[in-house]
C-alpha positions as CSV (number, residue, x, y, z in Angstrom):
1,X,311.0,92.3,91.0
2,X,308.1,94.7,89.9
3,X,306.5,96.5,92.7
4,X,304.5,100.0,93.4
5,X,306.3,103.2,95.4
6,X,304.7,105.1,97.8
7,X,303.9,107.9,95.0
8,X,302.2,105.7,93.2
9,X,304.3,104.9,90.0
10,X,305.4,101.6,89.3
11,X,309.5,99.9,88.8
12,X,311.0,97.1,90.0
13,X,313.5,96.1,93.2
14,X,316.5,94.6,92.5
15,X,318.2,93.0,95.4
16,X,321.7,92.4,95.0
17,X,323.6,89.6,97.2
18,X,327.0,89.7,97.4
19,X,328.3,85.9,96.2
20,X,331.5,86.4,96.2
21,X,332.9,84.8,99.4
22,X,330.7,81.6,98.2
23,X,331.9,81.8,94.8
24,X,335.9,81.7,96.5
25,X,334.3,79.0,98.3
26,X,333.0,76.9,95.1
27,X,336.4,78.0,93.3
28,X,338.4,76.2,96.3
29,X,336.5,73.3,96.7
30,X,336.8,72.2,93.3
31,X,340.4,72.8,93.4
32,X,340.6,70.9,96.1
33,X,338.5,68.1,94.8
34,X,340.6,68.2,91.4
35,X,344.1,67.8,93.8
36,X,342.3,64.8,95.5
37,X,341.1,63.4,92.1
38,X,344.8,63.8,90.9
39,X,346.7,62.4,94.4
40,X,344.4,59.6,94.2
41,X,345.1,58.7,90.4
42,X,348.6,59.5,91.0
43,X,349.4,57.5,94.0
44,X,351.4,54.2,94.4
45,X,349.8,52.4,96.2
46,X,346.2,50.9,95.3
47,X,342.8,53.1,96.2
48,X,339.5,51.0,95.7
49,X,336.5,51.8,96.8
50,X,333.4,49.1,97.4
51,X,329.8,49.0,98.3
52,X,328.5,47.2,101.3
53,X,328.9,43.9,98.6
54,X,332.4,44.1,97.9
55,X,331.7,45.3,94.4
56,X,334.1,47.5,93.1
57,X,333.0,51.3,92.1
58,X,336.5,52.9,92.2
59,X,339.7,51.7,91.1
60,X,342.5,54.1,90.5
61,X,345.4,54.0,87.7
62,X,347.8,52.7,90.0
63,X,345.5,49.7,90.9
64,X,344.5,48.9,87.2
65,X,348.1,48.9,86.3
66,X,349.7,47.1,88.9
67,X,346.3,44.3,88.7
68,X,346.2,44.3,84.9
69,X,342.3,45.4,84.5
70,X,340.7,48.7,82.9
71,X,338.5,50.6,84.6
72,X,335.4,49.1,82.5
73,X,336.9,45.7,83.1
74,X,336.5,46.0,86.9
75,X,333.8,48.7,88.2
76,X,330.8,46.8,89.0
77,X,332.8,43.6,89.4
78,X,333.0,41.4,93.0
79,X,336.8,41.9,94.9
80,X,336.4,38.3,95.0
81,X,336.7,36.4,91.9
82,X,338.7,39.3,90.6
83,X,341.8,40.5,92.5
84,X,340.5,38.7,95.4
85,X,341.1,34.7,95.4
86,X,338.3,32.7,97.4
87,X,340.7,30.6,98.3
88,X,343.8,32.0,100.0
89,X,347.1,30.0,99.6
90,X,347.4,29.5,103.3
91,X,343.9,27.9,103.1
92,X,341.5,31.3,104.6
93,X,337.9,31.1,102.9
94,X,338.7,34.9,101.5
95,X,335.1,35.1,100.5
96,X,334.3,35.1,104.5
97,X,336.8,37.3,104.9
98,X,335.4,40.3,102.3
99,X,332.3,39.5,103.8
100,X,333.3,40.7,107.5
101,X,335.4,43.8,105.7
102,X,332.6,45.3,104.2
103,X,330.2,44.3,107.4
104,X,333.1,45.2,110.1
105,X,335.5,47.3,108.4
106,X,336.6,48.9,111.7
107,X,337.7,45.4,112.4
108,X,340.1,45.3,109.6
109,X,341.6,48.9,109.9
110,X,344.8,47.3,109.1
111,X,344.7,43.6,107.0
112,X,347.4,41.7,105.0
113,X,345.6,39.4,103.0
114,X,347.0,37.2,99.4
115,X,345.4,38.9,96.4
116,X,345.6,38.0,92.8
117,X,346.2,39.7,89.6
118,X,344.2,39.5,86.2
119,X,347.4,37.0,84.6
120,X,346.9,34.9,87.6
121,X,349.9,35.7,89.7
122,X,349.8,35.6,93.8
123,X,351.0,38.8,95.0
124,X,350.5,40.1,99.0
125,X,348.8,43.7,100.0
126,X,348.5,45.2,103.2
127,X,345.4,46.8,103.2
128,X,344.0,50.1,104.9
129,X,340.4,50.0,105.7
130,X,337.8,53.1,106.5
131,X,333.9,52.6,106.6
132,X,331.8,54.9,103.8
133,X,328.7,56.0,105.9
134,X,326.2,58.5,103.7
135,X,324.7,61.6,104.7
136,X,322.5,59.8,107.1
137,X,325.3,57.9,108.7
138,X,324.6,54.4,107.3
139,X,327.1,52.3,106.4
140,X,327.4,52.1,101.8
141,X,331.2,51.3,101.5
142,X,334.6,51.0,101.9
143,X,337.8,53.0,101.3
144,X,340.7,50.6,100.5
145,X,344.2,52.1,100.3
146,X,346.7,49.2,99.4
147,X,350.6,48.5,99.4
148,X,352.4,45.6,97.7
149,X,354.6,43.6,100.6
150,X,354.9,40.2,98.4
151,X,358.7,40.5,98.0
152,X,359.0,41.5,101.7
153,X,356.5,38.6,102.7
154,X,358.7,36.3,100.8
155,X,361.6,38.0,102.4
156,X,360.2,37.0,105.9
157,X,358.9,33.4,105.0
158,X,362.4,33.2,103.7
159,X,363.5,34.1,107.1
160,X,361.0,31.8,108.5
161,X,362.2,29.0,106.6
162,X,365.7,29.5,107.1
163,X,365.3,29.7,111.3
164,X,362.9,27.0,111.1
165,X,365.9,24.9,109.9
166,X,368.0,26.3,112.4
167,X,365.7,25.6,115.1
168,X,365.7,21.9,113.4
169,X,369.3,21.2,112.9
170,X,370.2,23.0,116.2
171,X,368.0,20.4,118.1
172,X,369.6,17.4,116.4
173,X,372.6,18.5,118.3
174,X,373.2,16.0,121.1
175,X,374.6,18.9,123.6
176,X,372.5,22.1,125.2
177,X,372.4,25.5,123.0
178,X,371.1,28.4,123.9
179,X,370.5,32.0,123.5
180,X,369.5,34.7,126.4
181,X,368.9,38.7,125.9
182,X,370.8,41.4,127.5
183,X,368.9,40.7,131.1
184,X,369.9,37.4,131.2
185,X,366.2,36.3,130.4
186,X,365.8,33.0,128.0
187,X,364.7,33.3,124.8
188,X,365.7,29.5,123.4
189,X,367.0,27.0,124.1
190,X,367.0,23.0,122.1
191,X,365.9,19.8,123.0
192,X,368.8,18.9,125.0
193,X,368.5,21.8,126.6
194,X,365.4,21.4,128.2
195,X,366.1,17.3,129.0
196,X,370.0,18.3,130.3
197,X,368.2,21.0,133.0
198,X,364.7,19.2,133.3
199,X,362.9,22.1,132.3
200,X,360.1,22.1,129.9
201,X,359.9,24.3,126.6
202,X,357.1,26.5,128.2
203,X,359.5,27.1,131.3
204,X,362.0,28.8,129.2
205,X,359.8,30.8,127.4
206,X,358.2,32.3,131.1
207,X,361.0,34.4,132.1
208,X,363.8,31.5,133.1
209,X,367.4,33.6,133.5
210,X,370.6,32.2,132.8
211,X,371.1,32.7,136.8
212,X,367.9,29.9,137.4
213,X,370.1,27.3,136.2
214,X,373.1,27.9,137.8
215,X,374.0,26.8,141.3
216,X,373.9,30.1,143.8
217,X,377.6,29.9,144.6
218,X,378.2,30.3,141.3
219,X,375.8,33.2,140.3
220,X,377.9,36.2,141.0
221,X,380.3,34.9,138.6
222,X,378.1,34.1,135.8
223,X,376.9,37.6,136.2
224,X,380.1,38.9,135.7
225,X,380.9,36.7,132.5
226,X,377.8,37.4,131.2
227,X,378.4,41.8,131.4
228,X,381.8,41.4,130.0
229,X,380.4,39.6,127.3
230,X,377.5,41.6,126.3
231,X,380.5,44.9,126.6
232,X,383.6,43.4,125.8
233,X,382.0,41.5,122.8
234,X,384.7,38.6,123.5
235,X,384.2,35.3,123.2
236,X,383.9,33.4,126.8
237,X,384.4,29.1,128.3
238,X,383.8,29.5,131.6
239,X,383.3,26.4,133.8
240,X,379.9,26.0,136.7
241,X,377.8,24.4,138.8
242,X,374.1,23.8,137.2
243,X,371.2,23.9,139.0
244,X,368.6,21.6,137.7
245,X,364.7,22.2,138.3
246,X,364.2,18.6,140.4
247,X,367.4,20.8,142.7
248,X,370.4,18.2,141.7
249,X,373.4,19.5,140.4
250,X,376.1,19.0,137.8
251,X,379.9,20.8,136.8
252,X,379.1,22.2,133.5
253,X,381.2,23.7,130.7
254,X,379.6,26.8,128.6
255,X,381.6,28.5,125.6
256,X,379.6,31.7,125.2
257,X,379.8,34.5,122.5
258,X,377.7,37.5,121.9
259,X,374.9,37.9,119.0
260,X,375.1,41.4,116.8
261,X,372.1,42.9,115.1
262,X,373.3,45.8,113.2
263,X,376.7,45.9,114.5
264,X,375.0,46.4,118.1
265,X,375.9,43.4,120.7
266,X,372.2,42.4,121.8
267,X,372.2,38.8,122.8
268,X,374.1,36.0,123.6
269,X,375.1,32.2,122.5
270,X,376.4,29.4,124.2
271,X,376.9,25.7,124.0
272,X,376.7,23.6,127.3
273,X,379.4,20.5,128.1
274,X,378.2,18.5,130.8
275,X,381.6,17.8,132.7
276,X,379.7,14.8,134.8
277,X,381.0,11.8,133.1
278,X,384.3,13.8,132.7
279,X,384.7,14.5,136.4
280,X,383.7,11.1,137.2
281,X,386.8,9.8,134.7
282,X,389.2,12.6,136.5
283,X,388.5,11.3,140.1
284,X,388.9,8.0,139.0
285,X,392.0,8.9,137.4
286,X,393.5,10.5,140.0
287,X,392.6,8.3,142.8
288,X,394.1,5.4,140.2
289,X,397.3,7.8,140.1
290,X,397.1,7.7,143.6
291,X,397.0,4.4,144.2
292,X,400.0,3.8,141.5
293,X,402.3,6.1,143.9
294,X,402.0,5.1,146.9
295,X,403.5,1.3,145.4
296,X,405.7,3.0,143.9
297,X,407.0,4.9,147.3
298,X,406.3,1.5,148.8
299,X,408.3,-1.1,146.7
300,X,411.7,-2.0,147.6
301,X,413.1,-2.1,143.8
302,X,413.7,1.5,142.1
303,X,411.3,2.3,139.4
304,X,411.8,5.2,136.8
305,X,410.0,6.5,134.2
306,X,411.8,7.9,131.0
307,X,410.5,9.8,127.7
308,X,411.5,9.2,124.6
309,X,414.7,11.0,124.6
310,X,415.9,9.0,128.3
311,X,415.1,12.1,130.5
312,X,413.8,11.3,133.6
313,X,409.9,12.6,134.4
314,X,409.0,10.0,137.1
315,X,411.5,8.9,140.4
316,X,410.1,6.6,143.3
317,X,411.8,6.8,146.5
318,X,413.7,3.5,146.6
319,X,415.3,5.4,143.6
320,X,415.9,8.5,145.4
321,X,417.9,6.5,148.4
322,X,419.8,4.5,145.8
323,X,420.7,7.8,143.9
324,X,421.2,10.1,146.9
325,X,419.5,12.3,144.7
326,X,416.0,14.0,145.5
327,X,412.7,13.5,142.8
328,X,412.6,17.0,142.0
329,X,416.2,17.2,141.1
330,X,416.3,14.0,139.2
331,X,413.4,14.8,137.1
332,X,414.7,15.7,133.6
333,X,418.3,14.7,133.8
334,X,419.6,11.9,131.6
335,X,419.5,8.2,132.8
336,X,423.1,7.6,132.0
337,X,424.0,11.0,133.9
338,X,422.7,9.9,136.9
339,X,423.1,6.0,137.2
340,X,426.2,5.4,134.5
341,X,429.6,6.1,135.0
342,X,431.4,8.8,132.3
343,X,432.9,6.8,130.3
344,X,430.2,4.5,130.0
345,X,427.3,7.0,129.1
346,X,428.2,6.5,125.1
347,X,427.0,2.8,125.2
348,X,424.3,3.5,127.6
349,X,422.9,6.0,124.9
350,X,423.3,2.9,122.4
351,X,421.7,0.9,124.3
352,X,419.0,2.7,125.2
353,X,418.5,3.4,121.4
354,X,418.2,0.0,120.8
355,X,415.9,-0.9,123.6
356,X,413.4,1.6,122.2
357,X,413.6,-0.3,118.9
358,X,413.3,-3.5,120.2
359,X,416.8,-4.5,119.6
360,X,418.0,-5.4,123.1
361,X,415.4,-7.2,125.6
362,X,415.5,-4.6,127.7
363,X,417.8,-6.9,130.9
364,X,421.0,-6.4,132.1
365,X,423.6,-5.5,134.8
366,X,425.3,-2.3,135.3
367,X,427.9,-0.7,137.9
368,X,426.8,2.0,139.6
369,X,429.0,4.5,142.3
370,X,426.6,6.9,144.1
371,X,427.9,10.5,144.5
372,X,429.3,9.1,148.3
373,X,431.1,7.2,146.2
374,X,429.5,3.8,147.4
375,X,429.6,1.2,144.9
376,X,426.3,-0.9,143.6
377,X,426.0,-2.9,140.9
378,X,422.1,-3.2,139.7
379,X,419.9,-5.3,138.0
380,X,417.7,-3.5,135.2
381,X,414.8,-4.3,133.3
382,X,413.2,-2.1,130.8
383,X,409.5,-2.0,129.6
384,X,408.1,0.5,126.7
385,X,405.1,1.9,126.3
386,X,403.7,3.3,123.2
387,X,400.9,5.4,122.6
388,X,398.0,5.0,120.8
389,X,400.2,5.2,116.8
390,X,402.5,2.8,118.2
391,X,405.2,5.7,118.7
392,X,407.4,5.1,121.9
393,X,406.2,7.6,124.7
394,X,407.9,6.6,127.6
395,X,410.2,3.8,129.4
396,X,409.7,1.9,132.6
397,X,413.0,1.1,133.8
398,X,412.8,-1.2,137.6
399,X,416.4,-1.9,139.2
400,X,417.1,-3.8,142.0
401,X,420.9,-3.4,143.9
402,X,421.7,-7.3,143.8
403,X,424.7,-6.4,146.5
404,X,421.5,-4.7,148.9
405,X,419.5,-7.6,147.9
406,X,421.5,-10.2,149.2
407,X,422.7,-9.0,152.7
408,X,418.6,-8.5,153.1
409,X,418.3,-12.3,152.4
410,X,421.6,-13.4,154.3
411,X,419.9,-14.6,157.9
C-alpha cells in the first residue's frame, strides 16, 4: 500500500496477517467434507436427499445400486413414481404420505414404508427422517437414511400368518386353551375359553390372572402349581374348582406345561377339562353302586362275582355266613377252593371252563361242607358278562342252600 513517512519520502506498508490457523482450518474442513462425501457413498444403507417436493437431489452409490437407477436417471425425479409406489400394497395413498414427509418430517423421524425398485420389484425400507432448514432456518429438504427390512418383514408376516392360524385352529378346539405370563396375568385364551368361564375376549386381555378364575379355596394351590412350573419346567394335571364371572362354579381338569423362548421358561400352556358332566356320571355311578350293595347285603341267596380266571373280586354277605369266610378274605381265592370239595376242584375247573364258553347252561347242584364241617348242598346258577369285544370279564354266580331253604318254608 503506497503511503508518505514523516520525512517526507515515499514507499509502501505492507501488512502481513498471519493465515495460518484459518488455512489449518480450510485444510480440515475439507478433509472432513471429503470423509463425509466418502462415508456417505460408501455406506450400506440408502442416503437421499429431497427438496420440500419430494424431488430427489442426492442419491448415493449404495441407493442407485440397490434401486437399479444412475445418478442422471434419478436427480431431479419425484420419490413417487420412482422408488416410491403411489399405491402401497397394503392399500396407503403413498403420494399423501411423501407429501406429510417433506411438510412434517419430524413426524416421520422413524417410517417403514413399501418402496419399489426400477425392475419393478416390492421391497420394504425403514426410513430415517431429519428436516433440511437453510441459513435462515426455513424448511428446503429432507435427509433420508434408509435400511432394507423386506426379508425381515416377510419374516414377521410369516410369523403373522403362521399364529394367525394358530389362533384359528386353536379356537376350533371344542375345550378351553390358554396361555398366562410369569405373573399369572392372561395373555390368551380361545373361544371356548371365554364361553366355558363367561368372560368376554376384552376381559382377558385387562389383566384377568389365572387366580380370577379359580375358586378361592383353591388359589393357594394353583399358586403353587403354577411356581413349580414356571421353575421346575415340568409338565403339570392338576384338578380345581373354577370360578366363573356370573360367581357359579365347576370341578375342572387343567394339564399345564411351560413355554420356552430362547431356552428361558417364560410362559405357560394349558388345556381345561370341564369334569361337570364327569362328576355328574361318577355320583351317579356310585350312588348306583350303592344301591347294588345294599341288595346284595340284603338278599337271602349268595351272590358272587368272579373274573375270568374264577377268582373271587365280589362276596355278599349271605355268602359270607354260608362260607364262614369274611369278604376281605374271600376276595381273590378260587371258587372251587372255597365252595368245592378236593377232589372235586378238577371238574369244577372244567366246568367252569365251559360255562365261560357257553358250553354248560350255567345250573346245577353241588355239595358243599363249610370249614365247621356242616354240610350244604346248593343250587347254582351262573351268568357272564362280557365287555364291550365280546371277551368274558366276569361271572355272576347266585346260590341258594336248598337244605336252608326248605326248613325256612317248612311251617
Amino acid at each position: 500500500m503506497p503511503t508518505v513517512f514523516e520525512s517526507g519520502e515515499q514507499g509502501y506498508v505492507v501488512v502481513l496477517v498471519d493465515i495460518t490457523r484459518r488455512k489449518h482450518a480450510e485444510i480440515a474442513l475439507q478433509e472432513s467434507e471429503k470423509q463425509y462425501r466418502e462415508l456417505v457413498e460408501h455406506a450400506n444403507s440408502v442416503i437421499l436427499k429431497m427438496d420440500s417436493l419430494g424431488n430427489i437431489t442426492f442419491f448415493n452409490d449404495f441407493a442407485q445400486r440397490f434401486f437399479g437407477y444412475t445418478s442422471e436417471e434419478i436427480i431431479g425425479r419425484n420419490v413417487v413414481g420412482t422408488i416410491v409406489p403411489e399405491t402401497e400394497s397394503s392399500g396407503r395413498d403413498m403420494r399423501r404420505i411423501i407429501r406429510d414427509v417433506c411438510a412434517n418430517p419430524e413426524a416421520y423421524i422413524n417410517n417403514e414404508n413399501e418402496n419399489v425398485t426400477k425392475d419393478g420389484r416390492r421391497v420394504w425400507i425403514q426410513w430415517t427422517n431429519r428436516g433440511i432448514v437453510d441459513e435462515d432456518g426455513l424448511a428446503v429438504g429432507v435427509l433420508s437414511i434408509g435400511n432394507d427390512i423386506t426379508e425381515q418383514k416377510r419374516v414377521q408376516e410369516a410369523l403373522e400368518a403362521s399364529e394367525k392360524r394358530f389362533r384359528e385352529l386353536v379356537d376350533l378346539l371344542p375345550k378351553p386353551v390358554f396361555e398366562a405370563d410369569a405373573n399369572g396375568t392372561i395373555t390368551f385364551g380361545n373361544r371356548m375359553a371365554y364361553e366355558c368361564f363367561a368372560y368376554t375376549a376384552g376381559d382377558f386381555f385387562e389383566g384377568l390372572t389365572i387366580l380370577d378364575v379359580i375358586a378361592p379355596e383353591d388359589r393357594q394351590r394353583a399358586r403353587a402349581d403354577i411356581q413349580r412350573i414356571l421353575t421346575g419346567g415340568g409338565k403339570s394335571r392338576q384338578k380345581f374348582t373354577a370360578l366363573r364371572k356370573d360367581g357359579t362354579t365347576f370341578p375342572f381338569m387343567v394339564y399345564a406345561s411351560p413355554i420356552r423362548t430362547n431356552g428361558d421358561i417364560t410362559d405357560v400352556r394349558g388345556v381345561v377339562f370341564d369334569l361337570s358332566e364327569r362328576k355328574m356320571a361318577e355320583d351317579a355311578l356310585t350312588a348306583e353302586r350303592d344301591l347294588i350293595g345294599a341288595v346284595l347285603e340284603t338278599v337271602r341267596n349268595m351272590v358272587i362275582v368272579l373274573d375270568c380266571e374264577g377268582r373271587i373280586v365280589r362276596f355278599n354277605r349271605a355268602a359270607e355266613e354260608m362260607a364262614r369266610v369274611p369278604e376281605a378274605e374271600a376276595r381273590g381265592m378260587l371258587f372251587w377252593d372255597l365252595f368245592v370239595q378236593k377232589e372235586d376242584s378238577d371238574a369244577m375247573r372244567e366246568l367252569f371252563d365251559q360255562y365261560i364258553t357257553g358250553k354248560h347252561p350255567g345250573k346245577g347242584n353241588i355239595r358243599y361242607v363249610d370249614r365247621d364241617g356242616e354240610a350244604h348242598v346248593v343250587q347254582w346258577s351262573n351268568t357272564v358278562l362280557h365287555d364291550e369285544y365280546g371277551v368274558v370279564s366276569h361271572v355272576i354266580v347266585t346260590g341258594l342252600d336248598i337244605a336252608q331253604a326248605g326248613q325256612e318254608e317248612d311251617p
